[in-house]
C-alpha positions as CSV (number, residue, x, y, z in Angstrom):
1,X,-25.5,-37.1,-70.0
2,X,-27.2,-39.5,-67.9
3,X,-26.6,-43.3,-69.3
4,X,-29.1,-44.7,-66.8
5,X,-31.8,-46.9,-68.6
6,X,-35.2,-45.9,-67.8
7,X,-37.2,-47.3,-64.9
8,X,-39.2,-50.6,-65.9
9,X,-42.7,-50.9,-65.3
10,X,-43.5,-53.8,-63.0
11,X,-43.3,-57.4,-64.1
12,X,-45.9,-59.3,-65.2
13,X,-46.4,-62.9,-66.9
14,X,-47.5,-64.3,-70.4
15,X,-48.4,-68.0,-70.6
16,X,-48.5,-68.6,-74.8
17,X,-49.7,-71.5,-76.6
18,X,-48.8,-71.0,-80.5
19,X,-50.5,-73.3,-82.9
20,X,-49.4,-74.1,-86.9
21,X,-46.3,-75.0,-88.7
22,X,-44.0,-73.9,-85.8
23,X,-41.8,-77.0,-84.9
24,X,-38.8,-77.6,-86.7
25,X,-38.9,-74.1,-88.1
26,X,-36.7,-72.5,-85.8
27,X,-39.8,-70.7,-84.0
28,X,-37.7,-71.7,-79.9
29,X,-34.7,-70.5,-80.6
30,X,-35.9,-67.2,-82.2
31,X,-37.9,-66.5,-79.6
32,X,-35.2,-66.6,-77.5
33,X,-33.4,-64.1,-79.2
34,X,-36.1,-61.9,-79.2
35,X,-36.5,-62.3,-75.2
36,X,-33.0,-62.1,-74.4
37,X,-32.9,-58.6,-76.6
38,X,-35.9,-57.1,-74.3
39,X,-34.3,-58.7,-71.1
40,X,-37.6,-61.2,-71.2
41,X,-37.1,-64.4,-69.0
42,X,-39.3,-67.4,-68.8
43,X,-39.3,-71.1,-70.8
44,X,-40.3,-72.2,-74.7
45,X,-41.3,-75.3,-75.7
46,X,-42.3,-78.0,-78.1
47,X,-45.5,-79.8,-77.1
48,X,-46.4,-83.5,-78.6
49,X,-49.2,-81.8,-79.8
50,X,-47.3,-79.9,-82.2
51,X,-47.8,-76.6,-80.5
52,X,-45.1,-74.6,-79.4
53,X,-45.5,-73.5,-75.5
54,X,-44.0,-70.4,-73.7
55,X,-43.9,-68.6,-70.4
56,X,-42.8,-64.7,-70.7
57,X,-41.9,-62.5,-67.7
58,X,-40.9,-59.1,-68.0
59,X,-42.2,-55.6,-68.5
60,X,-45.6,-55.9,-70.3
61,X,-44.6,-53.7,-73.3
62,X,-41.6,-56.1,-73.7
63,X,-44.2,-59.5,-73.5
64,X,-46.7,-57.2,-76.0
65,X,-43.7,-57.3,-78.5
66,X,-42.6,-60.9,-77.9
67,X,-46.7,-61.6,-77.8
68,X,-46.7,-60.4,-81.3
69,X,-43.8,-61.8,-82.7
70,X,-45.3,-64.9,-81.9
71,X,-48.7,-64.5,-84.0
72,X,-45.4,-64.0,-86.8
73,X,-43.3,-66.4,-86.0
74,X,-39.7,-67.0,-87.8
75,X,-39.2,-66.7,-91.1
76,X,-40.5,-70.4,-91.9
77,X,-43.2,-70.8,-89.3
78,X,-46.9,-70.4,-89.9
79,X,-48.6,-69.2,-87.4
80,X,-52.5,-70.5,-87.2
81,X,-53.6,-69.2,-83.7
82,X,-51.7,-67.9,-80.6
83,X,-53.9,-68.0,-77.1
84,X,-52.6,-65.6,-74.7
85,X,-53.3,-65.5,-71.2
86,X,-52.1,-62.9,-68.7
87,X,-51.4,-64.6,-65.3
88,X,-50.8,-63.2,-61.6
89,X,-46.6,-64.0,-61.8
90,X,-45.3,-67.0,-60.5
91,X,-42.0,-67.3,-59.1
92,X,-39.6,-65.8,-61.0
93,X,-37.6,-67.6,-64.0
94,X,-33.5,-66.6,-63.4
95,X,-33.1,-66.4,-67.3
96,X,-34.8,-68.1,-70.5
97,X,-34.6,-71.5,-71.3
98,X,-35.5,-73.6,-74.6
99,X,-37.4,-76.8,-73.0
């Protein structure tokens, strides 16, 4: 039986800007989970606005699912609007950091 994972589909990027109750709530560090599960790398972070900001790179269906786990949010966030934009990829993050 062959163990190998199957072939990605080629990288792309995900620039997030999630708007609501989602400071304090613990809506960085999940996301972090949820990218290191799917092998996501990239940045989240709180902005003074009170906006949470990320920057995804990965396979798209792995940014789709983070993408909508976002419009969710942890278990105490509430999510009021998520803008998404799909960007040309930048230089490549070496892992995922909370900002």
């Amino acid at each position: 039986m062959d163990d190998r994972r199957p072939p990605r589909s080629s990288e792309e990027e995900l620039h997030l800007e999630i708007a609501g109750e989602v400071q304090g709530v613990g809506f960085r560090v999940g996301l972090y989970r949820e990218a290191q599960r799917r092998d996501v790398t990239g940045w989240v972070r709180n902005r003074s606005d009170g906006r949470v900001e990320a920057l995804l790179q990965g396979a798209r269906e792995d940014l789709e699912v983070l993408e909508e786990w976002c419009r969710r949010g942890p278990r105490y966030a509430r999510v009021e609007a998520v803008e998404a934009r799909w960007e040309p990829r930048g230089a490549k993050c070496p892992s995922f950091e909370i900002d």
